[in-house]
C-alpha positions as CSV (number, residue, x, y, z in Angstrom):
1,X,0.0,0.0,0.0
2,X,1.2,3.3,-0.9
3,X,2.0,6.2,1.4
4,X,-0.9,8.4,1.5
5,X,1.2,11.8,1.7
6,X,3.2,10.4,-1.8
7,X,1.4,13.2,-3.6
8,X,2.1,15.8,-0.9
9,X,3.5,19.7,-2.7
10,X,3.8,17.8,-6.0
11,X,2.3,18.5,-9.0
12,X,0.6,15.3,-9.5
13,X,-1.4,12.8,-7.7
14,X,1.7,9.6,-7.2
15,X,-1.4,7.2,-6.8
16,X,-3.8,8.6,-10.1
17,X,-1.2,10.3,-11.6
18,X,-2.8,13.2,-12.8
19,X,-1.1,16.7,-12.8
20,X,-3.2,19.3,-10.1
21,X,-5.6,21.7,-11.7
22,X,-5.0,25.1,-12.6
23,X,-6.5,26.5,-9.1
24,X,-4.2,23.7,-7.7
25,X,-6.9,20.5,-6.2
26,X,-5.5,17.2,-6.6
27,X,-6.3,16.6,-10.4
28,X,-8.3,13.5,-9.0
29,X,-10.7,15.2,-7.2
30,X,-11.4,18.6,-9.3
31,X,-12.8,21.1,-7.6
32,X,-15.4,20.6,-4.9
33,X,-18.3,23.1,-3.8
34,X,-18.3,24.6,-0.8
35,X,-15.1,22.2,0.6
36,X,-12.5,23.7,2.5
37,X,-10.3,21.1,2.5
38,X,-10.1,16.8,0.6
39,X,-7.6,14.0,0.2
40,X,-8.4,11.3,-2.0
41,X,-5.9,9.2,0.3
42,X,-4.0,7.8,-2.5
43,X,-4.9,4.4,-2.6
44,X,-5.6,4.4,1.1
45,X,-9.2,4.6,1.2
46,X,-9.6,5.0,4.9
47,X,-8.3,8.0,5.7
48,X,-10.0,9.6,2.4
49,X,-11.9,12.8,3.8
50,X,-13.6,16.0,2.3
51,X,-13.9,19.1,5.6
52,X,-16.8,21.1,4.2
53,X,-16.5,24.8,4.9
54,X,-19.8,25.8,6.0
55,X,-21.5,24.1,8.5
56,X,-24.1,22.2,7.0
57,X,-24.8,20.4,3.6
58,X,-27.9,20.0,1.5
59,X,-28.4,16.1,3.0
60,X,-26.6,16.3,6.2
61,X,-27.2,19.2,8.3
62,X,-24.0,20.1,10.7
63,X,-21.7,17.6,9.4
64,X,-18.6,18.9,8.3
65,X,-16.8,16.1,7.3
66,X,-16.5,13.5,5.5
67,X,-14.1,10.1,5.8
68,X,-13.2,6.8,4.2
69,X,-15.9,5.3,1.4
70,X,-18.0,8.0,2.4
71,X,-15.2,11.1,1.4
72,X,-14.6,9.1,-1.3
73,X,-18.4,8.5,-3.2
74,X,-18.9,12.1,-2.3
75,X,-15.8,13.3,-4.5
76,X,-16.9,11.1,-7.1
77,X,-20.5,12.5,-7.4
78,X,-19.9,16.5,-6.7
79,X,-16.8,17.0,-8.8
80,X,-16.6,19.4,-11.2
């Protein structure tokens, strides 16, 4: 399994290997709405999260963040 901080201040994702975007987000997960901060854990699904910076969320009122599968299916559906 792959050290999920391989991608850390690079310009690519060591796990997807895709280059950041121009606003620089982790060119796996785009850019997400209203998120603060999200790791796609590079291959380490667990520790996956997405920190929401508001305090609630159309479907979850007051939860401001997001881990494992959960992080993950959210970045898959909301990315732009």
């Amino acid at each position: 399994m792959a050290n999920y901080l391989d991608g850390y201040g690079k310009d690519h994702c060591s796990h997807c290997n895709k280059n950041r975007t121009p606003e620089g987000h982790d060119g796996c997960i785009g850019t997400l709405p209203n998120v603060m901060n999200a790791c796609c854990a590079h291959g380490e699904d667990s520790v996956a999260y997405v920190q929401f910076d508001h305090k609630d969320y159309n479907s979850e009122p007051n939860k401001i963040l997001l881990q494992g599968q959960e992080a993950l299916a959210y970045i898959k559906n909301v990315k732009l």
